[in-house]
N, C-alpha and C positions, 0 to 999 in steps of 0.2 A: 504493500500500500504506500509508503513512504518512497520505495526508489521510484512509482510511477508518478509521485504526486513531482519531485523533484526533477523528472526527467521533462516535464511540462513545458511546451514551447513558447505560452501565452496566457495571459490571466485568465480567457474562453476555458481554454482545455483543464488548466489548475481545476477550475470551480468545478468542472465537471466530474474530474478524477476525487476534489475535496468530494461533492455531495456523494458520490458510491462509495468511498473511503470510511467514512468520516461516523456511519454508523457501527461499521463495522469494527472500526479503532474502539467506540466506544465499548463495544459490548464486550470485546476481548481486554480492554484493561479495568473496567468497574468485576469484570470475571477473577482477573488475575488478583486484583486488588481483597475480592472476596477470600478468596482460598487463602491470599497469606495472611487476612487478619483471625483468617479459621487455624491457621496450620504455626504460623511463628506468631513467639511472645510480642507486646506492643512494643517494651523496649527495642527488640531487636530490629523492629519494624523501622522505629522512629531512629535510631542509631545507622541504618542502611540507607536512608532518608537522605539523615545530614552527610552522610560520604559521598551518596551520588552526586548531591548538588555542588560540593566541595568536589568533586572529579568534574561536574561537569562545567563550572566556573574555571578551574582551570586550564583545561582543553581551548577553552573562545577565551582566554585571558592570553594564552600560547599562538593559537592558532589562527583565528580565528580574522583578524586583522590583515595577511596573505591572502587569508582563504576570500572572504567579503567586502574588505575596506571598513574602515577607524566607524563610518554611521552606523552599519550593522552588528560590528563586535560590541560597538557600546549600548544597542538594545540588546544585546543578546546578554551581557554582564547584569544591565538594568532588570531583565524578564529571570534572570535566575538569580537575582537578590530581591524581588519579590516574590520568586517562589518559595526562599529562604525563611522568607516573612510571616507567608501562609504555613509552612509546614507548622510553625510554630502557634500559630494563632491552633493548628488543627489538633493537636496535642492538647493545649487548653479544651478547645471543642470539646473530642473526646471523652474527657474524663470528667464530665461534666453532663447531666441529662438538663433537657428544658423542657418550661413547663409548658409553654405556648408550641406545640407539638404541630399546630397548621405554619405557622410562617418558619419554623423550623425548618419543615420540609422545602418549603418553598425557599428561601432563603437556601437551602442544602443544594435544590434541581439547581436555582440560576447560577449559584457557584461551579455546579460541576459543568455544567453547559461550555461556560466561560472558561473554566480549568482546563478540559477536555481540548477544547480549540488552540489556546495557546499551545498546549503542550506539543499538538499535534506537529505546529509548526514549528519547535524546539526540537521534536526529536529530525523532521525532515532538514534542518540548519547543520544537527549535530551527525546526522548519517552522510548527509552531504559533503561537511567538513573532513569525516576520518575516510570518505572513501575517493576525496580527493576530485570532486566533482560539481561543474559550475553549473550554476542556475540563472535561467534566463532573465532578464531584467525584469520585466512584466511580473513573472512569478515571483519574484524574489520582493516585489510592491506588495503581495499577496500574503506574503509569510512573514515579512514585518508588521500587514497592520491585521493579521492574527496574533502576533507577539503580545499585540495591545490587550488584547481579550486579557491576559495575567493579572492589570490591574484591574480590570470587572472582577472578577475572581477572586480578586485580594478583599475585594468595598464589599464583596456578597460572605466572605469567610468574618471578616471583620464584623457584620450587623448580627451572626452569629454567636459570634463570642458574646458580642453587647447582649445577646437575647438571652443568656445565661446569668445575666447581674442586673438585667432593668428589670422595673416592678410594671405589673398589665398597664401602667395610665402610661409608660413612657414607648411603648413597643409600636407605639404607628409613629412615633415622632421619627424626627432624624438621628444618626447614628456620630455620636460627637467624636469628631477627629484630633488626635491632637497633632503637636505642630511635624513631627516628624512623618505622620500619616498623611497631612496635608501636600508636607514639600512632596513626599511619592506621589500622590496623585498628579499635583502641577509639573513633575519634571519629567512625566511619561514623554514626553515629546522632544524634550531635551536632551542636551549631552549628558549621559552618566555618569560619564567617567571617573570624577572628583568623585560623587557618592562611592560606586562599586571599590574604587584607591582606597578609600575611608574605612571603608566597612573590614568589619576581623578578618582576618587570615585563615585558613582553615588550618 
């Protein structure tokens, strides 16, 4: 699914290869995702988690730059230090039930929706990059502003978490950000680079 989505000559063919793909992505990683929170402990889960994303931050921290050019390695650092973010927010999630059990759900679909799309586009960057293969302009407009969908995903994990600590009068309001969550939102569009420099080492 990923080397056809990549081998796309034109944004036409991408959307066409995305919409038959893209179910199918889903149903096989919410599967795989299933079995291992059935088969391995959470720790080990959450500890595999943060290695991937620490391999896969440095892989587009190395490579990455050759492979795309400085705009694209810098969403790609940016989309994997909010996925950093989320993991963490999903861990709080987790271990935590809510009581508002409908916008939960809801709130859980549109995250994975948004999760699911970014990522799709992260792993097609990251197959692309280790197998040493370019992607056409058009496409490649395609797979960065699905990069974007991360932070949807981020703002839908995030009213999550808040939906675990707000009392019923505050749960239709808005989801209060603070100043760190704000600059992510505003600098989705931006250069990363200073932030992803900043951010820990793994």
């Amino acid at each position: 699914m990923l080397s056809s989505a990549i081998e796309a000559r034109n944004a036409a063919e991408f959307d066409q290869i995305f919409s038959a793909a893209f179910p199918k992505y889903t149903s096989i990683t919410l599967s795989l995702s299933a079995f291992a929170n059935a088969m391995v402990p959470t720790d080990t889960i959450n500890r595999m988690a943060r290695e991937s994303i620490c391999e896969m931050e440095s892989d587009f921290r190395d490579k990455a730059l050759s492979a795309f050019g400085a705009e694209v390695r810098d969403q790609l650092l940016f989309t994997v230090w909010t996925l950093r973010k989320i993991s963490e927010l999903l861990t709080e999630i987790s271990a935590t039930q809510a009581n508002d059990r409908k916008h939960d759900e809801e709130y859980g679909a549109r995250y994975t929706i948004n999760a699911l799309r970014a990522k799709f586009c992260l792993d097609c960057l990251n197959m692309a990059l280790h197998l040493d293969r370019p992607i056409y302009p058009e496409v490649m407009e395609e797979l960065k502003d699905g990069l974007r969908a991360m932070v949807n995903a981020y703002a839908w994990a995030r009213r999550g978490a808040a939906l675990r600590h707000a009392s019923d009068e505050t749960l239709e309001g808005p989801v209060v950000w603070d100043d760190e969550e704000a600059e992510l939102v505003q600098s989705s569009m931006q250069d990363m680079a200073s932030i992803t420099d900043a951010e820990e080492s793994c």
